[in-house]
C-alpha positions as a Markdown table, in Angstrom:
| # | Residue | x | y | z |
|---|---|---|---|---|
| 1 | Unk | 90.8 | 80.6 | 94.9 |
| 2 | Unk | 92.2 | 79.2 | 91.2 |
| 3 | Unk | 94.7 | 81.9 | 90.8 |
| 4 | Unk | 96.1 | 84.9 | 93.1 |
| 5 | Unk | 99.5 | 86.9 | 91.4 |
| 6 | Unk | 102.2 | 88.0 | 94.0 |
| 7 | Unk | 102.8 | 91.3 | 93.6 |
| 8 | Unk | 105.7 | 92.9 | 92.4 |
| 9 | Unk | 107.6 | 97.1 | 92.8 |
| 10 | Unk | 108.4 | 99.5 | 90.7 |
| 11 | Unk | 110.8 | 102.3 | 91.5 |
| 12 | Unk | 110.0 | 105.6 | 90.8 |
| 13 | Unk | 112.9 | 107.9 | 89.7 |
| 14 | Unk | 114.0 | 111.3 | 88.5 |
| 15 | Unk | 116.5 | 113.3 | 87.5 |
| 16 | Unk | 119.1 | 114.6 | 89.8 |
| 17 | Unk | 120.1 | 117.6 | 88.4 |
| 18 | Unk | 121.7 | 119.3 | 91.2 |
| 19 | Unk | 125.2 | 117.8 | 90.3 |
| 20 | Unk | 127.9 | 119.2 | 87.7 |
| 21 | Unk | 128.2 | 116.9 | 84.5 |
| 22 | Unk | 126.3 | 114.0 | 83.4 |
| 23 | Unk | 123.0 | 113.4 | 85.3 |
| 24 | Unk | 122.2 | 110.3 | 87.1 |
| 25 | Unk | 118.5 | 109.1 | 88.3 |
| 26 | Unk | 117.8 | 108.8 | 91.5 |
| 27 | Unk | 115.2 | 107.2 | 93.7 |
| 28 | Unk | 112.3 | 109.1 | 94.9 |
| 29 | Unk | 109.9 | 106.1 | 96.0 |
| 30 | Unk | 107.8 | 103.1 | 95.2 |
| 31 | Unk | 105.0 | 102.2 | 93.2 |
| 32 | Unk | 102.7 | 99.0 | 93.6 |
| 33 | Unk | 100.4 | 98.2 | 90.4 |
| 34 | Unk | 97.3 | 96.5 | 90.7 |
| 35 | Unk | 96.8 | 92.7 | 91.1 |
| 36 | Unk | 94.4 | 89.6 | 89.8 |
| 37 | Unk | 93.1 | 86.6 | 91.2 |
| 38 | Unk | 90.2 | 84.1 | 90.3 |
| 39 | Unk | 87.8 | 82.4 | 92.7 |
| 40 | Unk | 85.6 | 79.2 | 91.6 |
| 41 | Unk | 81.8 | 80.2 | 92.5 |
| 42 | Unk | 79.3 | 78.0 | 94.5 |
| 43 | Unk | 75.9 | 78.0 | 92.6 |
| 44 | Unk | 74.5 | 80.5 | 94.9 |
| 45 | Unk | 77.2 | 83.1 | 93.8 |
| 46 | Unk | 78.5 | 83.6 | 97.2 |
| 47 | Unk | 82.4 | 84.4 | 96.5 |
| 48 | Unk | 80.5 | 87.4 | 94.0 |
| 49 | Unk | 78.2 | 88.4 | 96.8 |
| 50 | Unk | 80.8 | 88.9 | 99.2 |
| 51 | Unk | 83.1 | 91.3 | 96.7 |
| 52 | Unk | 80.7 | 93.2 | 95.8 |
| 53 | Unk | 79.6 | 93.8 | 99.6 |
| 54 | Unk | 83.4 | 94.7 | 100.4 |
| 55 | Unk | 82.9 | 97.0 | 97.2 |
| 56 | Unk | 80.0 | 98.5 | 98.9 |
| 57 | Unk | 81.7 | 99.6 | 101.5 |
| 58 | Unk | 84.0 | 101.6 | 99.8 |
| 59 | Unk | 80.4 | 103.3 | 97.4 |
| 60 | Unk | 77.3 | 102.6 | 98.9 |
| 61 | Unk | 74.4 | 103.1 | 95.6 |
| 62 | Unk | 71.7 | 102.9 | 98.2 |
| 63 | Unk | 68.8 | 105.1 | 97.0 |
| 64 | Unk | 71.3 | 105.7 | 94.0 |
| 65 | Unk | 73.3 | 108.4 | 96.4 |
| 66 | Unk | 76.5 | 107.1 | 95.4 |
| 67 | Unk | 77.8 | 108.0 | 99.0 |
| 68 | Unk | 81.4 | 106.9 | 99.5 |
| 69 | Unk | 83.3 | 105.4 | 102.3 |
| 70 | Unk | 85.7 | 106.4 | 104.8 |
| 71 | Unk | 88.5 | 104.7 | 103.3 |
| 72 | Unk | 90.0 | 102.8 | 107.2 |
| 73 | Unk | 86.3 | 100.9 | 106.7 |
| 74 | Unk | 86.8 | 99.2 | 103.2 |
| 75 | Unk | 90.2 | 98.5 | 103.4 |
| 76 | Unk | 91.7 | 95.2 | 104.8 |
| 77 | Unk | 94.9 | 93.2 | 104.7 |
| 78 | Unk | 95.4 | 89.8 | 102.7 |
| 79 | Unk | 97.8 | 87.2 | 103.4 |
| 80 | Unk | 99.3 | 85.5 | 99.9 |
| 81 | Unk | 101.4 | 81.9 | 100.6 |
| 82 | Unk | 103.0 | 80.1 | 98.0 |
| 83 | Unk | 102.7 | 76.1 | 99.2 |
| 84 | Unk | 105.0 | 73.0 | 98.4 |
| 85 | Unk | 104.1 | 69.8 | 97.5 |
| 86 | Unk | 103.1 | 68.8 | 101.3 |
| 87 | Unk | 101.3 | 72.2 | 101.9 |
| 88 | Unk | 104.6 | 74.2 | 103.8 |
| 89 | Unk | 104.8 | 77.9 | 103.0 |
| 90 | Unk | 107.3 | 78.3 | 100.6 |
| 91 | Unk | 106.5 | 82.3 | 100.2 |
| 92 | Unk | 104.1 | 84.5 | 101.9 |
| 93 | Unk | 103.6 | 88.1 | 101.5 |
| 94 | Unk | 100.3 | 90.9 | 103.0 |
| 95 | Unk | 98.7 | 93.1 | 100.6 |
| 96 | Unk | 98.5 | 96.1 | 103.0 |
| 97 | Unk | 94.7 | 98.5 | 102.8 |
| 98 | Unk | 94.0 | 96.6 | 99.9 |
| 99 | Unk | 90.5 | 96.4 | 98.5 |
| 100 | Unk | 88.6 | 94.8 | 95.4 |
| 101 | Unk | 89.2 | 97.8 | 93.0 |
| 102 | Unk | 87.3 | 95.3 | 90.4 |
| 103 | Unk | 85.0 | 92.4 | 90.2 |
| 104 | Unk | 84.2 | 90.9 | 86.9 |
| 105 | Unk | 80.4 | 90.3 | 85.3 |
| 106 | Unk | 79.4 | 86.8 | 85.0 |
| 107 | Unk | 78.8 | 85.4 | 81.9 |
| 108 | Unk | 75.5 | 82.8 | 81.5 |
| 109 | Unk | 76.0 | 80.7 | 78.5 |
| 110 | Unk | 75.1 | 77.5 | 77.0 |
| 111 | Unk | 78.0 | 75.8 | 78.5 |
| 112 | Unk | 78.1 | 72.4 | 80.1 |
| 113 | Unk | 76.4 | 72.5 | 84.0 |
| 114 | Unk | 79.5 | 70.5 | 85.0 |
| 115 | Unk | 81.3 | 73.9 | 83.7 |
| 116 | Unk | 82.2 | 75.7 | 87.1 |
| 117 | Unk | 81.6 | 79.9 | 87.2 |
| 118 | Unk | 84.6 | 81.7 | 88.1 |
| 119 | Unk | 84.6 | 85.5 | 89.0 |
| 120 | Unk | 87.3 | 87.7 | 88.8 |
| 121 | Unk | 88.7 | 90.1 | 91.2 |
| 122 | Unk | 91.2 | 93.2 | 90.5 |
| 123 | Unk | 93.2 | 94.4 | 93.9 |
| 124 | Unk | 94.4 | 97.6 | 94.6 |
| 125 | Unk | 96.8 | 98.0 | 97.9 |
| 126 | Unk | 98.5 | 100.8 | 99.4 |
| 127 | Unk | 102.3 | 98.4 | 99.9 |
| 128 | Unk | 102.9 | 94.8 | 100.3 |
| 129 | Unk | 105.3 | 93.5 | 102.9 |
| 130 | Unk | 107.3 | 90.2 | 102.2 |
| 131 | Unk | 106.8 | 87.7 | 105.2 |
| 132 | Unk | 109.3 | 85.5 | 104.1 |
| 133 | Unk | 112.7 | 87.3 | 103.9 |
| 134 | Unk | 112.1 | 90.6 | 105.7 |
| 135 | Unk | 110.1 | 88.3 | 108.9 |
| 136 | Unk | 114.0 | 88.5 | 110.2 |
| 137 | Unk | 115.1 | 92.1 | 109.8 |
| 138 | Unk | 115.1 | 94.5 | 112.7 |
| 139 | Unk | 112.3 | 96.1 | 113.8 |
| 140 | Unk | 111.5 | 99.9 | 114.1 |
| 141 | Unk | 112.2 | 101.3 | 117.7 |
| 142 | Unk | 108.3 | 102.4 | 117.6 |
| 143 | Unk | 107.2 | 98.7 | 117.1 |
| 144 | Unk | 109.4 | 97.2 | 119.7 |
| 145 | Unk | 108.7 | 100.1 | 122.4 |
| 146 | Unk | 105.3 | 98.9 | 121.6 |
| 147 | Unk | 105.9 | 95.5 | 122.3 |
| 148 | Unk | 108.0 | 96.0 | 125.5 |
| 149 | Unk | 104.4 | 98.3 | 127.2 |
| 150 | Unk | 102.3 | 96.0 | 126.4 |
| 151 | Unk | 104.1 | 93.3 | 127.6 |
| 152 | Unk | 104.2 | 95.4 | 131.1 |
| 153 | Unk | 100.9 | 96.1 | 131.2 |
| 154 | Unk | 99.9 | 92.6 | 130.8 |
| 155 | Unk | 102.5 | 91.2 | 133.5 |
| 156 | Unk | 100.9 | 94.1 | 135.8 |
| 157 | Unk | 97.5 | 92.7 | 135.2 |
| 158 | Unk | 98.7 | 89.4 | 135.6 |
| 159 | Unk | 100.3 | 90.1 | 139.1 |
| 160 | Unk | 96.9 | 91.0 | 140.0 |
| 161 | Unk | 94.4 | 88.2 | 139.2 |
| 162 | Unk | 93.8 | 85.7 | 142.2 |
| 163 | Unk | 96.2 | 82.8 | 141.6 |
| 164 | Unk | 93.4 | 80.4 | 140.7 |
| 165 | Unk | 92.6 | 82.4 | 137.6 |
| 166 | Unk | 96.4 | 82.8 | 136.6 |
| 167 | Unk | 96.4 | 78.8 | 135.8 |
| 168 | Unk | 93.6 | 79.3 | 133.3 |
């Protein structure tokens, strides 16, 4: 990957108009624009290949059907890190049921064969969550009921493999 942009919000507002006197915007919710990256090609256009198979699971031209997918099977998550000098994470945020909304045409040209093909990917995502600052803020109650049943159901599993297996 030469390139990947972190993404950035928008607030969406409107007017509130249920007050006496001047009117003041309020918050209604959040809106994610799209993002770029660029990835460096091998010469057997594999980084291409595998976009536009991610892209095909989303519209499948098959037979030139055009038949679209269900939307949980062509969305996936993607980890961003921003690295320091001696490769620590500096930054890191997840593109959430995100999916390559564009990949670029390649361009043959009388360039230089030491010149390296790079392809271009546009990303649309549903939200992004920041790893780095809200990794520490509490968690829903849903989440951490979740956490405390599984965490029972594996101790009660536990309890009842032979004690050999347990060291494993």
């Amino acid at each position: 990957c030469e390139s990947f942009s972190i993404p950035g919000k928008n607030l969406s507002s409107a007017p509130d108009d249920n007050l006496y006197g001047a009117e003041k915007e309020v918050v209604n919710g959040e809106t994610f624009g799209d993002i770029e990256s660029t990835f460096y090609c091998s010469s057997d256009l594999r980084e291409k290949r595998f976009f536009n198979a991610w892209q095909a699971l989303a519209v499948s031209s098959v037979d030139g059907g055009f038949t679209l997918g269900y939307y949980d099977d062509y969305v996936g998550r993607i980890r961003i890190s921003q690295l320091d000098e001696r490769d620590n994470r500096t930054f890191s945020c997840t593109l959430i049921d995100c999916f390559p909304k564009s990949v670029s045409d390649l361009a043959y040209t009388q360039a230089p064969a030491t010149d390296i093909q790079k392809v271009s990917v546009t990303w649309a995502y549903r939200y992004w969550k920041n790893l780095t600052d809200e990794a520490d803020l509490p968690r829903s109650l849903l989440e951490r009921i979740g956490d405390v049943f599984v965490n029972t159901v594996e101790r009660k599993l536990r309890s009842k493999l032979p004690s050999v297996l347990r060291r494993l």
